[in-house]
C-alpha positions in Angstrom: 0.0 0.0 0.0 2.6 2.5 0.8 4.5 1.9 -3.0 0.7 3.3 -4.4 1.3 6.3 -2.0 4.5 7.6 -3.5 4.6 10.4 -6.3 5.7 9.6 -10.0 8.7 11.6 -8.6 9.2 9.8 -5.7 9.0 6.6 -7.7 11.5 7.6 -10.0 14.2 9.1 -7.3 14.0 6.2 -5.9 14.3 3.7 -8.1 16.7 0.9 -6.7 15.3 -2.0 -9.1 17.2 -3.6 -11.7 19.3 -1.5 -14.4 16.8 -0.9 -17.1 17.0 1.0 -20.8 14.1 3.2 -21.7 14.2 4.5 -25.5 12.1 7.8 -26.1 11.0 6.9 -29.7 9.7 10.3 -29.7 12.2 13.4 -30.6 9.8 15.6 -28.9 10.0 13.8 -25.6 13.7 13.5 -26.1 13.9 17.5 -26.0 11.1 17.7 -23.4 12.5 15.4 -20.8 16.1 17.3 -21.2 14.3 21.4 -21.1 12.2 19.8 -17.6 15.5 18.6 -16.2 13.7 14.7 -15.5 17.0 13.8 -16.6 18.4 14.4 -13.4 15.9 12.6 -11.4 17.1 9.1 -12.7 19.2 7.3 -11.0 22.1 5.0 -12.5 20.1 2.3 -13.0 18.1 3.5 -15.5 19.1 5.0 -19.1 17.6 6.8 -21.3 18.0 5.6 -25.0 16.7 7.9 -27.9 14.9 6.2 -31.1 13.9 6.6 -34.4 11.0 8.6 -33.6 12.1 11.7 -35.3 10.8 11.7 -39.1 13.8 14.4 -40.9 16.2 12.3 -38.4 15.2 8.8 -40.5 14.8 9.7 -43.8 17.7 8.5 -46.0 20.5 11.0 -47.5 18.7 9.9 -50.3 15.3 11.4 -50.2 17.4 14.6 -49.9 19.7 14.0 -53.0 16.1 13.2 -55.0 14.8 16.4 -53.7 17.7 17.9 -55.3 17.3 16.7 -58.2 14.2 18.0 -58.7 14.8 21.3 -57.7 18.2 21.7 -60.1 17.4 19.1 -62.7 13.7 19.3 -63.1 13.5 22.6 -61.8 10.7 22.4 -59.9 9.4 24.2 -56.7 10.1 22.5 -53.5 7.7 22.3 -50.9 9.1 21.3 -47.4 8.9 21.9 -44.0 11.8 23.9 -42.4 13.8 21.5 -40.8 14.7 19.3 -44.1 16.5 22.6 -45.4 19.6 22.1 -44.2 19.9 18.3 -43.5 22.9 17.2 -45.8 22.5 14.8 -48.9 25.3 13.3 -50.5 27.1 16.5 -51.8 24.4 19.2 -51.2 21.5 20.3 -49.4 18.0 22.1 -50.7 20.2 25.1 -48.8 22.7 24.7 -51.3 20.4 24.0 -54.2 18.6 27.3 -53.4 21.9 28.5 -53.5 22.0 27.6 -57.0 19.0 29.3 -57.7 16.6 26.3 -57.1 13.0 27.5 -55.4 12.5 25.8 -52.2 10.0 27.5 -50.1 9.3 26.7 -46.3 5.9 25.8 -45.5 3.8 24.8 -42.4 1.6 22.1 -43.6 0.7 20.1 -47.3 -2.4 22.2 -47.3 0.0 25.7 -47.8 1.6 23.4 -50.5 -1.1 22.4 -52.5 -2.5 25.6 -52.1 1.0 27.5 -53.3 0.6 25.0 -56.4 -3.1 26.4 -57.2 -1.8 29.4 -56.9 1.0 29.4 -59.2 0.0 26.7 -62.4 3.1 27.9 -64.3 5.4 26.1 -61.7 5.5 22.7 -61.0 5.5 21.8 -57.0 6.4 19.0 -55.3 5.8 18.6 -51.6 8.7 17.0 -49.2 5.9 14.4 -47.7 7.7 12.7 -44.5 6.8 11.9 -40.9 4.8 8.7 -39.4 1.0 8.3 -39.2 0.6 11.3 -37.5 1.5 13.8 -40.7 0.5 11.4 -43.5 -3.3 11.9 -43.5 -2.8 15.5 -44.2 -0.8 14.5 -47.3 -3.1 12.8 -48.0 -6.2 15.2 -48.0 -3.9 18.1 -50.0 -3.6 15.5 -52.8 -7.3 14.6 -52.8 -8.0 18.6 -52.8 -5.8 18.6 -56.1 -7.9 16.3 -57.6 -10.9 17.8 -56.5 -9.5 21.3 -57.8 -8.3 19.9 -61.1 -4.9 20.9 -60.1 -2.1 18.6 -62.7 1.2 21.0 -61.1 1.4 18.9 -57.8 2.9 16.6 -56.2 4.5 14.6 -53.4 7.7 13.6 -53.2 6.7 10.2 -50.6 9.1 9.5 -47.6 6.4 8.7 -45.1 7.3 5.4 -42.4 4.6 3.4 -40.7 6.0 3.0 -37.1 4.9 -1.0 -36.4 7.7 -2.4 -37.9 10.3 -0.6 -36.6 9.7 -1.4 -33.2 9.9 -5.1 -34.4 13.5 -4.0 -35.8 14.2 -2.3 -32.5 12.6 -4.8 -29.8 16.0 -5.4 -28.9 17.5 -2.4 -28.6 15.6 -1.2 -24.8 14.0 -3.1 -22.2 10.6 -0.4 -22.4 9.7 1.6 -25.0 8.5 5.0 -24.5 5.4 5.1 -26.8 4.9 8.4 -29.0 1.6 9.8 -28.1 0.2 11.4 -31.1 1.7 8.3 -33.5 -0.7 6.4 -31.1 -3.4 9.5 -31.5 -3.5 8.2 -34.9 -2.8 4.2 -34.7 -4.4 2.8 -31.4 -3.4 1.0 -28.8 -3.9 -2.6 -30.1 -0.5 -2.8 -31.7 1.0 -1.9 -28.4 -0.6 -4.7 -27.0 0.2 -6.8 -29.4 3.6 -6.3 -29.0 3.6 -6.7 -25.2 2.3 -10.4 -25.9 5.3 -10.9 -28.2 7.6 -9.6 -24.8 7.9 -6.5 -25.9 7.0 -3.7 -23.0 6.3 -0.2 -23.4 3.7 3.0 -22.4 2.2 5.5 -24.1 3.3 9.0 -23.0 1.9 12.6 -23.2 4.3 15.5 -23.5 3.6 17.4 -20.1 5.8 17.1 -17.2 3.1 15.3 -15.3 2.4 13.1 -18.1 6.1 12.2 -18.6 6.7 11.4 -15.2 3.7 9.4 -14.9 4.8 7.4 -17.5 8.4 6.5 -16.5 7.2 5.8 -13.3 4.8 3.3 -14.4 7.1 1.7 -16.8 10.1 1.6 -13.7 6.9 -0.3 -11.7 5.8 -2.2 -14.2 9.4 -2.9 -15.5 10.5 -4.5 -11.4 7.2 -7.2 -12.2 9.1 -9.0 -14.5 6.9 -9.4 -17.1 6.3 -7.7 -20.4 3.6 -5.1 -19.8 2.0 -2.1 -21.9 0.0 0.9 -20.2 -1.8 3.4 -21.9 -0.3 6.7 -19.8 -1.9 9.0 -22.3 -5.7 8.2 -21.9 -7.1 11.8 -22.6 -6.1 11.8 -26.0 -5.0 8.1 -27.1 -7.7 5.7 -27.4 -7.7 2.0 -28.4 -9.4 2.9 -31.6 -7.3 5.6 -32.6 -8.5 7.9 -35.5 -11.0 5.6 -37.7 -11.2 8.8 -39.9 -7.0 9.0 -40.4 -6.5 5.4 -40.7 -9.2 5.4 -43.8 -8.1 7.8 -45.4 -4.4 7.0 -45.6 -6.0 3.4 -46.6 -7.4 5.0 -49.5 -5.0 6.7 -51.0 -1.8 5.3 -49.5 -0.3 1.2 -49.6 3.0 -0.1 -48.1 5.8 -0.2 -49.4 9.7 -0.9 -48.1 11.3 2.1 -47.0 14.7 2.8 -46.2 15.2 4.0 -42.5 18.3 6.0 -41.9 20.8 4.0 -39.5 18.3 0.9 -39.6 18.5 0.1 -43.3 15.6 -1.4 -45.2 12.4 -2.6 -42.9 9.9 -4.6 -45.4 6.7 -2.6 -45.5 7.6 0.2 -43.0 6.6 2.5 -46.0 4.0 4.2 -47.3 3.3 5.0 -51.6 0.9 6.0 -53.0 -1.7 4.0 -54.7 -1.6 3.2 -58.7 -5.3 5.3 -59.2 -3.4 8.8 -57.3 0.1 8.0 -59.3 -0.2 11.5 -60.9 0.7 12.8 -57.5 3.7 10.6 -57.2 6.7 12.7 -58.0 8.9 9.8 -59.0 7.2 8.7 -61.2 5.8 11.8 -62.8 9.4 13.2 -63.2 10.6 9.9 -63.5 13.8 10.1 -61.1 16.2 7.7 -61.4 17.5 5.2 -58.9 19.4 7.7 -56.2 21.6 5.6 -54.0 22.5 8.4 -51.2 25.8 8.4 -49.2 26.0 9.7 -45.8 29.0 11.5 -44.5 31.1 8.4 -43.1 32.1 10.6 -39.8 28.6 11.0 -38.8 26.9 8.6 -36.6 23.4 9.2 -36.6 22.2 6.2 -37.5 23.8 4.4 -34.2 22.3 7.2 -32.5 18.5 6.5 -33.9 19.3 2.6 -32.9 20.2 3.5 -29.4 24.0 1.8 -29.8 25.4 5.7 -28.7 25.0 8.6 -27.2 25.2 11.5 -29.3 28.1 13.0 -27.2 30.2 9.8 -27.9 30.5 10.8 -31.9 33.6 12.1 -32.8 32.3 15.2 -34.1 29.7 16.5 -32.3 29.5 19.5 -30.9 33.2 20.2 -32.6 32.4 19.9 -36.8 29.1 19.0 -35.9 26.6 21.8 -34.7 23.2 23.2 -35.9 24.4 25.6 -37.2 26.6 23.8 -39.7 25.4 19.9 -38.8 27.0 17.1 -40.7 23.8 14.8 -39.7 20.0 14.9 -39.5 20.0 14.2 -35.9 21.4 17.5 -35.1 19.4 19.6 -37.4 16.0 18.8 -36.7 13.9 20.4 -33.8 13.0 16.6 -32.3 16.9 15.4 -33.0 18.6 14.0 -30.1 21.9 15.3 -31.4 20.1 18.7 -31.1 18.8 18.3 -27.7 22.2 16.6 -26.1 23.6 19.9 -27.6 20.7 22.5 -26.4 20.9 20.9 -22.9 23.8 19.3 -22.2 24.7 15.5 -21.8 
């Protein structure tokens, strides 16, 4: 009775149980658990682990190299969200394409993009279309707006990931995954517990300070059972349903595909294309871009960060070649990076 008394925070400062490896598969909770200092409420027998949770962090030097492509070769307008600017492809970046007089233009949603493209029928526009199940619906519903509008001058240039599998790929990599809320928004909770009867444990977490420590707490509880367990810690907005709505409409315009993962290589069916009745929107095909095998600068090592097999402080070159402001990897670019948050915080 008196372990059902104790605070989340009194739970996890006092942890004494068995050494235990928690992976944030979400960027966001990454940054949010290093700006509310929980960090320092752990003690050493637990680690935090960052995942692949972070969509610019995954995507392949490849997508970029394509997108570059486009915007030189093909010449069309680029479409992306901000953080994908100045993430490195094999010899350039879209900064270094605009450089070159290439039009890239920062937007906040597909919506903007699809819109910019209405707007503007003499250029050809291709949106950057990456993320998990939580952005691919609105991809999604700016390409079925095209088609509604009679729009021909858009497009999407697909890098979107289905999460499922990669925790499959990663179920060896922590002892308790720490589930991304709005991913499950989106998904449900059945695959969660799905994956707890194949021994894989994990919760569902909010983004609030409470919410966080509620979450670790439970897992640190759970985790001292000795049994592989899944808790939904994010009840308010995660139901076991998830989004019938979302989940239709990426079924109707989107099927799986394989997709290469940045640090984890190629996961069968992790990926998401769009179907052979929406191909119009498909930028690949439209413009017909050739095979683009990317190459990722060998001192960086992202893709052992995304995997949990490093910190970001034990690569060579971060924080010294390595910084947001001139970053040699994804990780330390984007705003839900881990590389960026070890360096925004401290390790």
């Amino acid at each position: 009775m008196e372990e059902k008394k104790k605070t989340a925070r009194e739970i996890i400062e006092g942890y004494q149980g068995p050494p235990v490896r928690i992976m944030e598969v979400c960027g966001t909770h990454t940054h949010e658990i290093f700006r509310l200092g929980i960090r320092k409420l752990l003690t050493p027998q637990v680690e935090l682990i960052s995942g692949p949770g972070c969509p610019v962090c995954v995507t392949p030097v490849g997508f970029i190299d394509e997108a570059v492509y486009l915007a030189l070769e093909k010449k069309a307008t680029i479409c992306t969200f901000g953080d994908l600017v100045r993430v490195p492809g094999t010899k350039k970046s879209l900064a270094d394409a605009r450089a070159q007089g290439a039009k890239i233009r920062i937007v906040y949603s597909p919506a903007d993009a699809e819109k910019y493209a209405a707007e503007h029928p003499e250029e050809q526009v291709v949106f950057l279309s990456v993320g998990f199940e939580t952005t691919t619906p609105a991809g999604c519903l700016s390409v079925k707006k095209a088609k509604e509008d009679g729009i021909s001058n858009y497009s999407l240039l697909v890098a979107n990931k289905t999460m499922p599998q990669a925790y499959q790929a990663l179920k060896g990599s922590a002892d308790v995954f720490l589930y991304p809320g709005h991913v499950n928004a989106i998904t449900g909770t059945k695959l969660c517990e799905q994956l707890a009867e194949d021994g894989v444990s994990g919760v569902v977490a909010g983004f609030t300070a409470k919410e966080l420590l509620t979450a670790l707490a439970v897992a640190l509880v759970r985790f001292q059972e000795g049994k592989p367990f899944f808790v939904n810690c994010y009840p308010r907005v995660v139901k076991e349903e998830g989004s019938p709505e979302a989940q239709k409409l990426m079924e109707e315009l989107m099927e799986p595909c394989d997709s290469e993962w940045r640090g984890l290589g190629v996961i069968p069916g992790s990926g998401l294309v769009l179907k052979k009745e929406w191909e119009n929107f498909d930028a690949r095909k439209k413009y017909a871009v050739p095979p683009i095998q990317g190459k990722p600068n060998p001192a960086c090592r992202c893709g052992d960060v995304l995997q949990g097999k490093c910190k970001p402080s034990d690569c060579k070159v971060f924080g010294k070649v390595c910084t947001p402001q001139h970053p040699v990897g994804a990780c330390m670019v984007s705003n839900e990076g881990a590389c960026s948050a070890y360096f925004m915080y401290g390790n």
